[in-house]
ZAVONU-271402 format. One line per 10 residues: number of its first residue (from 1); their letters; for each residue x, y, z of C-alpha. Coordinates in Angstrom, 1 decimal, decimal comma. Layout:
N
NUM> A> X Y Z | ...;
This chain:
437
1> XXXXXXXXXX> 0,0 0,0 0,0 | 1,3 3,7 -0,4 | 2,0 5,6 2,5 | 3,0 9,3 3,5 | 3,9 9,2 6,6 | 4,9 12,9 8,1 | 9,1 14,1 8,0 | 8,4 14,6 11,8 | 7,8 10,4 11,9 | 9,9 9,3 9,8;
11> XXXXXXXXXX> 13,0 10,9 11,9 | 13,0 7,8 14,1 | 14,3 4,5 12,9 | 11,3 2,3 13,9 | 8,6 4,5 12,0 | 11,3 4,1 8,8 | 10,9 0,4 9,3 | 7,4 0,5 9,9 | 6,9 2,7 6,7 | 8,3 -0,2 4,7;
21> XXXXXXXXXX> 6,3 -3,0 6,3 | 2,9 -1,3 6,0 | 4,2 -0,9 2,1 | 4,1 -4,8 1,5 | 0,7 -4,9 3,3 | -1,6 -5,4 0,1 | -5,2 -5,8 2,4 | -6,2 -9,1 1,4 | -7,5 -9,7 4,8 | -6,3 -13,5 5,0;
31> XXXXXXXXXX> -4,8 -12,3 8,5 | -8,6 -11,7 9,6 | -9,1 -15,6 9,3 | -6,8 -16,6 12,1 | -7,0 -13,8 14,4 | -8,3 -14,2 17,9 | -10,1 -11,0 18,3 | -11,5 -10,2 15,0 | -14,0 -13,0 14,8 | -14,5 -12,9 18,9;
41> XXXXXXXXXX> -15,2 -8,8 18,7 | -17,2 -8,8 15,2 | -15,5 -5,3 13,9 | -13,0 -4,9 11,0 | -10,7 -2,4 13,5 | -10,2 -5,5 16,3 | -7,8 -7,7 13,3 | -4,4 -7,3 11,7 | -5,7 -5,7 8,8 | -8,1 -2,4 10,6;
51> XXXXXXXXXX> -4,6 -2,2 13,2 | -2,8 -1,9 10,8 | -4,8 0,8 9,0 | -5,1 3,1 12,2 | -1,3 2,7 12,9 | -0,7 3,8 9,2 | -3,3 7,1 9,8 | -1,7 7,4 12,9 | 1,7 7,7 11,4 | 0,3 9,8 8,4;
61> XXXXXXXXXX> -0,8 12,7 10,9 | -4,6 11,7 10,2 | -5,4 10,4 13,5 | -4,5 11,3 16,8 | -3,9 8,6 19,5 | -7,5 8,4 21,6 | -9,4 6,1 23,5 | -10,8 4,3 21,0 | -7,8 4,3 18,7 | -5,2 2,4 21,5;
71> XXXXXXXXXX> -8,3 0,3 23,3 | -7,9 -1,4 19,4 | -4,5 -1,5 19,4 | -4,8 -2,8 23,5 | -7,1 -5,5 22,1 | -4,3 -7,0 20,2 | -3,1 -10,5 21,7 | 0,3 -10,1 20,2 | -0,1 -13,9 18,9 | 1,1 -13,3 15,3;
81> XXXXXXXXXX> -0,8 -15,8 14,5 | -1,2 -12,9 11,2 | 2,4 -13,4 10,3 | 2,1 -16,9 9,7 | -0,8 -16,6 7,6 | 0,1 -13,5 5,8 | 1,0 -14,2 2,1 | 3,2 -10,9 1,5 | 5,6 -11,7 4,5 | 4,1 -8,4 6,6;
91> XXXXXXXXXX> 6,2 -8,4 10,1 | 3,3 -7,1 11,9 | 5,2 -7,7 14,6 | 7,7 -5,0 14,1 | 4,4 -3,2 13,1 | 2,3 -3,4 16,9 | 5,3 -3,0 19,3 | 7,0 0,6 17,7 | 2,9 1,2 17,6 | 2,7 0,6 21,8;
101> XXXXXXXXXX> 5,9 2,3 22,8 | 4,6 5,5 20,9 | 1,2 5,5 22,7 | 3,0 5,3 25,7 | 5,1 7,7 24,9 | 2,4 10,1 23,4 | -0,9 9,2 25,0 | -1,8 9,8 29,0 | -3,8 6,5 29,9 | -6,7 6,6 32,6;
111> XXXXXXXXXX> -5,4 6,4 36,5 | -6,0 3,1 36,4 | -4,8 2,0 33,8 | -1,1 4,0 34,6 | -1,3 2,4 38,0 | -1,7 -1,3 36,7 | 0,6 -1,1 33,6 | 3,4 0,7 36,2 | 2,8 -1,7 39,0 | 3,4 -5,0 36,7;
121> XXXXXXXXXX> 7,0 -3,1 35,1 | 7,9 -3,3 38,7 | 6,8 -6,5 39,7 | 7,2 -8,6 36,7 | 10,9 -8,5 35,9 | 11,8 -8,7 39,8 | 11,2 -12,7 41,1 | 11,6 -12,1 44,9 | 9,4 -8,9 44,5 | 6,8 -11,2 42,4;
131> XXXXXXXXXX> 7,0 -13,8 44,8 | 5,6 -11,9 47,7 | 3,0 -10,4 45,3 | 1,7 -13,7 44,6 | 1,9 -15,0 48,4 | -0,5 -11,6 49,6 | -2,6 -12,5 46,2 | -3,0 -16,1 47,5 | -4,3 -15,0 50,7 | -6,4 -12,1 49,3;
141> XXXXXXXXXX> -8,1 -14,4 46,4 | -11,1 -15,0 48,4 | -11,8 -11,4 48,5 | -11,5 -10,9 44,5 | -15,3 -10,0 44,0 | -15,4 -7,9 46,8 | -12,5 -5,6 45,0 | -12,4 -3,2 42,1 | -12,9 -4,9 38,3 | -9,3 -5,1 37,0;
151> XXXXXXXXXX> -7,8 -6,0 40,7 | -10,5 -8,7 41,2 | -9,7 -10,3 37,8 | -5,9 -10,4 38,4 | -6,9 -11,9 41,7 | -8,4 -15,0 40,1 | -5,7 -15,7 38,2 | -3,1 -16,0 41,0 | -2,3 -19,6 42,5 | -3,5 -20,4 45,7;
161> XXXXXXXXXX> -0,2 -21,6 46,6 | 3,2 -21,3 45,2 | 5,1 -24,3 43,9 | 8,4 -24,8 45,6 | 11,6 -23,1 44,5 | 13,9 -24,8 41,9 | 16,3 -26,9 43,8 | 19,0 -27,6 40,5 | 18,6 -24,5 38,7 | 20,5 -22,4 41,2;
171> XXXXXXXXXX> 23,4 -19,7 40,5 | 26,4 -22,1 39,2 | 27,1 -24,2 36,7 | 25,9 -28,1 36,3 | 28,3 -30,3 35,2 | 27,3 -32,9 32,6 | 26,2 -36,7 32,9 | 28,8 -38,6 31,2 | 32,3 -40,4 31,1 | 34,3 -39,1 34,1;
181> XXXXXXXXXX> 37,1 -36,7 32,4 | 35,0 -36,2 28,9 | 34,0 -32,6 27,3 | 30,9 -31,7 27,7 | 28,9 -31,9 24,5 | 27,8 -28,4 24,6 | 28,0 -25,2 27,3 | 24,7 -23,5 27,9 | 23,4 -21,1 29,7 | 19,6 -21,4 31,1;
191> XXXXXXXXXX> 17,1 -18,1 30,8 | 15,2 -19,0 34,4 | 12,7 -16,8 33,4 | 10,7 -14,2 35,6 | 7,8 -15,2 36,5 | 8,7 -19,1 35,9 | 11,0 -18,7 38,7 | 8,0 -18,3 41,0 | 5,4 -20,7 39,0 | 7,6 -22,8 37,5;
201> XXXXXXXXXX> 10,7 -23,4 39,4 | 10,6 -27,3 38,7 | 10,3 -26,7 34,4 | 13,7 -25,3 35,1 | 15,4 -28,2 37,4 | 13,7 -30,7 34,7 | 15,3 -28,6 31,6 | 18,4 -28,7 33,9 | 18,6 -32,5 34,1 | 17,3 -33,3 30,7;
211> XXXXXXXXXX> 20,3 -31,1 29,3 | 22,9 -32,6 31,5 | 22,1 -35,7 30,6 | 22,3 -35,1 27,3 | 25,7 -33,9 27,5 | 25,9 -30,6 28,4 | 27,6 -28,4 30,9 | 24,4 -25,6 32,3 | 25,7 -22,0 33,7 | 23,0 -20,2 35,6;
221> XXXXXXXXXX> 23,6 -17,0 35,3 | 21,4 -14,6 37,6 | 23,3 -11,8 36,3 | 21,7 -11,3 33,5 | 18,5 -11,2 35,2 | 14,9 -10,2 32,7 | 15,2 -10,5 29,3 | 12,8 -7,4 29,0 | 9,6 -9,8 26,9 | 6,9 -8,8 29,6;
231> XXXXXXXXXX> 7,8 -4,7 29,3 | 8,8 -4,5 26,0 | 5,7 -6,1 24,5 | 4,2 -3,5 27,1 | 5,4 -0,7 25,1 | 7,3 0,4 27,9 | 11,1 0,8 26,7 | 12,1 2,8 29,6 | 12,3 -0,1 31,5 | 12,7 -2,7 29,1;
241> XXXXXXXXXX> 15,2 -1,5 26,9 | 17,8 -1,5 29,8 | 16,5 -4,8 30,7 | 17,7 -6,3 27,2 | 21,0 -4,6 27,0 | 22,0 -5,8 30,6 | 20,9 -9,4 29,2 | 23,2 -8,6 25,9 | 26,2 -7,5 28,0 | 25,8 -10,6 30,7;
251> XXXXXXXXXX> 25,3 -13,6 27,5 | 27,6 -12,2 25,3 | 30,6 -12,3 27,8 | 30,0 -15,5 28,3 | 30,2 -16,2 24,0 | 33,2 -14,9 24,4 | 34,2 -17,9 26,8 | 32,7 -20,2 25,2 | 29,0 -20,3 25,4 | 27,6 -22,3 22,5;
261> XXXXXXXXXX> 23,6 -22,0 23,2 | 21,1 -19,7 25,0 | 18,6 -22,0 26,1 | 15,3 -20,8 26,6 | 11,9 -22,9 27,9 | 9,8 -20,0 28,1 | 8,9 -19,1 25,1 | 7,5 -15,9 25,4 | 10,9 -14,9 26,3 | 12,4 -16,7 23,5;
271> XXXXXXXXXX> 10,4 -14,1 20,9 | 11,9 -11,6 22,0 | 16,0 -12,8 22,8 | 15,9 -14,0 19,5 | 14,8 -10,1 18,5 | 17,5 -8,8 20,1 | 19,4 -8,4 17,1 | 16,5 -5,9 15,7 | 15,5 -3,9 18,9 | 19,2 -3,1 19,2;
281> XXXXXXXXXX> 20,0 -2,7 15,6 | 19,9 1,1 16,0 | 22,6 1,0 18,6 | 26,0 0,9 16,9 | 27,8 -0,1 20,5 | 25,0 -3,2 20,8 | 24,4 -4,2 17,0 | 26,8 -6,7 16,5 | 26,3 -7,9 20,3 | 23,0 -7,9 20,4;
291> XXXXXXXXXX> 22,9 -10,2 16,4 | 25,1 -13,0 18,3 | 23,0 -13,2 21,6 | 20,0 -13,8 18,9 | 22,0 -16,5 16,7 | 22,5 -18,8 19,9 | 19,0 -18,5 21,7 | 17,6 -21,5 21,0 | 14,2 -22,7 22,2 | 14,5 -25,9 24,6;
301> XXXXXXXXXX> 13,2 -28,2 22,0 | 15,7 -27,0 19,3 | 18,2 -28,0 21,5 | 17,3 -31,2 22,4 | 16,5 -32,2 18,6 | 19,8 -30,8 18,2 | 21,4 -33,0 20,6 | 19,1 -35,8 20,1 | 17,2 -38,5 22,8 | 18,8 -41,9 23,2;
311> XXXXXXXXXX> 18,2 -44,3 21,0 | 15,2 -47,0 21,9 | 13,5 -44,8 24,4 | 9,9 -45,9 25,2 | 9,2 -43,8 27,9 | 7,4 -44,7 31,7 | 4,2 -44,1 30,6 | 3,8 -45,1 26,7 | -0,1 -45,0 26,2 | -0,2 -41,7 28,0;
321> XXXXXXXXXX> -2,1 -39,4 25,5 | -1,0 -35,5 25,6 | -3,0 -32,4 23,9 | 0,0 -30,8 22,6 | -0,9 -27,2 22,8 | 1,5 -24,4 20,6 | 2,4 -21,1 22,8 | 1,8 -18,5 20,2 | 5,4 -17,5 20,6 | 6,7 -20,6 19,5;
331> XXXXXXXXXX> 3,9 -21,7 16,4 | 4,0 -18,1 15,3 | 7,2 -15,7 16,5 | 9,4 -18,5 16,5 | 8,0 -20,9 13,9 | 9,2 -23,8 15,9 | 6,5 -27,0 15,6 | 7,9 -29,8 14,6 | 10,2 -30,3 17,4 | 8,3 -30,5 21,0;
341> XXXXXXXXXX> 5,9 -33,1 18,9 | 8,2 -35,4 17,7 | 10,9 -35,5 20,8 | 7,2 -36,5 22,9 | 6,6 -38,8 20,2 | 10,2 -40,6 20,3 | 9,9 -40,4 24,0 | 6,8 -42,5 23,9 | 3,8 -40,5 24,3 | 0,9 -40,4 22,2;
351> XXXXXXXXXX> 0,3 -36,6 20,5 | -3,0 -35,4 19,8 | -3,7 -32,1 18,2 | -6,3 -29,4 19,4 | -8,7 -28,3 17,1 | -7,9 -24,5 16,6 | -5,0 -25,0 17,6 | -3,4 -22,1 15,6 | -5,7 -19,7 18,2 | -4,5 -18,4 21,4;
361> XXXXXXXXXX> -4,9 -19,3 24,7 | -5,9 -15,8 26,3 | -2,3 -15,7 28,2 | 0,0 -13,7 25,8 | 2,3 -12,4 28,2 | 0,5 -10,0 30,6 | -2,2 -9,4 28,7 | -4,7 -11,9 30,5 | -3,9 -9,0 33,1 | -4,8 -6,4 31,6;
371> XXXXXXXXXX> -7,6 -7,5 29,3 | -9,1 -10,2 31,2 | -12,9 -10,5 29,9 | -11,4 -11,0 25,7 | -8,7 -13,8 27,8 | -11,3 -15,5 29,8 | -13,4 -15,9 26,7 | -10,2 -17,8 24,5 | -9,5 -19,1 27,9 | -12,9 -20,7 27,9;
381> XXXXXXXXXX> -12,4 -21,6 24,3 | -9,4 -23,4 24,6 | -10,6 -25,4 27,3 | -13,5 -26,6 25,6 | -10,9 -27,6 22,5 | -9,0 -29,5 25,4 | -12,2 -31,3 26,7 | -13,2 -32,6 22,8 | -9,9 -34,6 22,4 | -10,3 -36,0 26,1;
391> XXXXXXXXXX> -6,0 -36,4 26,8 | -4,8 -37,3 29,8 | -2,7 -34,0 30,2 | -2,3 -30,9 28,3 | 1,7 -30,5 27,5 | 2,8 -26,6 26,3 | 6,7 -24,8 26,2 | 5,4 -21,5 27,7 | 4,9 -21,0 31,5 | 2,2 -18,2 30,9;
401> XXXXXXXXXX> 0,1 -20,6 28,7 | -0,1 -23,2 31,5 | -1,1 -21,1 34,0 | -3,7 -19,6 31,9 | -5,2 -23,0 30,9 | -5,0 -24,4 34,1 | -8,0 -21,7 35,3 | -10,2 -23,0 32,8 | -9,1 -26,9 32,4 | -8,9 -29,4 35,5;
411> XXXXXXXXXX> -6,6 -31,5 33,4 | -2,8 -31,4 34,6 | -0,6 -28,7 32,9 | 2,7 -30,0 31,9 | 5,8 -28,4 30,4 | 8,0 -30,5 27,2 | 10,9 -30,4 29,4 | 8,7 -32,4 32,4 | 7,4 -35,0 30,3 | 11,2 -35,9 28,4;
421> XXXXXXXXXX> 12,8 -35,7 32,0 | 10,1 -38,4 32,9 | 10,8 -40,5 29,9 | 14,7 -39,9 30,5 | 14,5 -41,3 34,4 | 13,5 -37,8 36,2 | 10,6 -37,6 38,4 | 7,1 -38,0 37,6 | 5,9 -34,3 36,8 | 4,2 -32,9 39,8;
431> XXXXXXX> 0,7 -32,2 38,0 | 0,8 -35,5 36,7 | 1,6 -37,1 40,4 | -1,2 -34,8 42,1 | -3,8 -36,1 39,6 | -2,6 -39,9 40,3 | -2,5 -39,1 43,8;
């Protein structure tokens, strides 16, 4: 499509690229198909094609950012389930998050709104400031519907009680499983993740012994602490921008010594590492940097393909059935499907698909959060996709997905990593032992 975007715009590097993407944008509305909200909403404006329309007229000087305008652009799960449809290769990616910093930047949100979005940039990226969140949440649940709409709602979502802390994915490194004296097959570093520190501290130990058994020698690295997904995606790069350059500085010394992979089992997180090299392209002291953090973060399931299970594996529980269900991040962002299926598959599981399974889940980072009522309604969705191919668990690589399916589904929640450290000799994943219990 043509644009003429204003001088003024076009002085910052993002609206340049932007300018370029919205040119390959031809309108043919096949993104429309397999977006969340435009069939769930019923208006032209809630899908790929009407966002990206008002970000164009924003950018042209022909609309100003208002309620209306952002609550459309707010609406947006972020799923890029557009980009994998889209025939003319539109990044709409690179489209929607210049889009949210500038209405950040430019527009003053209600109160409330400035409160919550402010309150989970502080919370979010800090695990011991999260954890005592979600310990007072816990004990405050009961009194969600007593409490304000949007507090209520976030309320619900929090567990009633916190898992216990990783016990192997501590700061250190892990030696490898093998021959006494031997190299390690590969060196690694682990992303812990945020939030997954607090909900998911036993994906990480699993990841942690699936890798070292494979052969590799894990660093845990606290040092480099967020990866900047959660506020970045928020639009907020005062806070996540220093986030991902910290993470840059922290991983790349260790490439120096070394460090072949970045592995990453949230994949929410992974999205955006594997950006890295684009967010900080503009940077000449981070560009070249920031391009090799993103060439060796590797999903968890790319890794172990990579690496590849032992041969003749059958795994404990061969006639379990698993609803493999694809974060958005990885299907989408990452366009990583074929590995979590077949390592379950060669591990001994049985893999069913979900019907829609191309459609989000309703988590998509924080935005269950902060636009619960569209998330409980895909939340609902995808728990009724669940319930049509009966499994015996529902198995995802995304923390955030879990927990958001777990609110709607009574089925046990199960990360890759769990279910191949089980077929490798781990432990029995814990959702899986509560329901046998």
């Amino acid at each position: 499509m043509q644009t003429a975007i204003t001088e003024a715009r076009r002085q910052d590097r993002e609206v340049r690229i932007a300018e370029g993407i919205l040119r390959q944008c031809v309108h043919c509305g096949f993104c429309n198909a397999t977006c969340p909200t435009y069939p769930l909403l019923g208006s032209e404006l809630e899908g790929p094609r009407g966002r990206i329309y008002l970000i164009k007229s924003v950018l042209e000087g022909r609309t100003a950012w208002s309620p209306q305008v952002v609550s459309h652009l707010d609406n947006c799960l972020s799923c890029f389930s557009c980009e994998t449809t889209c025939p003319s290769g539109v990044r709409y990616s690179h489209l929607i998050d210049p889009a949210r910093a500038l209405i950040e930047q430019e527009y003053r949100r209600p109160l409330g709104e400035r409160a919550q979005r402010r309150m989970l940039a502080w919370l979010l990226p800090h695990p011991g400031r999260f954890r005592l969140a979600m310990r007072a949440a816990g004990w405050l649940k009961p009194l969600a519907p007593l409490l304000p709409r949007a507090l209520g709602a976030n309320l619900r979502l929090a567990p009633r009680r916190l898992p216990p802390p990783a016990r192997l994915a501590v700061p250190g490194v892990i030696s490898a499983r093998g021959a006494p004296g031997s190299p390690p097959r590969a060196r690694v570093t682990l992303l812990t993740g945020c939030a997954q520190q607090v909900l998911g501290g036993h994906i990480n130990d699993a990841t942690v012994r699936v890798l070292t058994r494979l052969g590799c020698e894990v660093a845990i690295s606290p040092e480099a602490g967020c990866c900047g997904a959660l506020v970045y995606h928020m639009g907020d790069r005062v806070r996540g921008l220093p986030l991902i350059r910290k993470a840059v500085d922290v991983w790349h010394r260790q490439i120096e010594k070394g460090l072949d992979w970045i592995v990453i089992n949230t994949s929410g997180c992974g999205t955006v590492v594997k950006d890295y090299g684009h967010i900080l392209d503009g940077e000449p002291e981070y560009r070249e940097r920031a391009a090799a953090v993103s060439a060796r973060a590797k999903d968890f399931s790319e890794i172990v393909q990579t690496l590849g299970l032992p041969p003749g594996l059958s795994g404990p529980a061969p006639r379990l059935k698993i609803a493999y269900h694809d974060a958005c991040s990885l299907q989408h962002a990452q366009r990583v499907r074929t590995p979590p299926r077949a390592l379950l598959r060669a591990a001994g599981y049985e893999v069913v698909e979900l019907p829609d399974g191309h459609l989000c889940c309703g988590s998509a980072g924080t935005y269950n959060l902060l636009q619960p009522d569209i998330a409980r309604t895909l939340g609902r969705a995808k728990a009724a996709a669940i319930a049509r191919v009966a499994p015996d668990a529902v198995v995802a690589g995304n923390i955030g997905c879990l927990e958001q399916m777990a609110h709607y589904s009574a089925l046990p929640m199960v990360h890759t990593a769990e279910l191949l450290d089980w077929a490798l000799g781990g432990p029995r994943p814990a959702a899986l032992a509560a329901r046998a219990g």
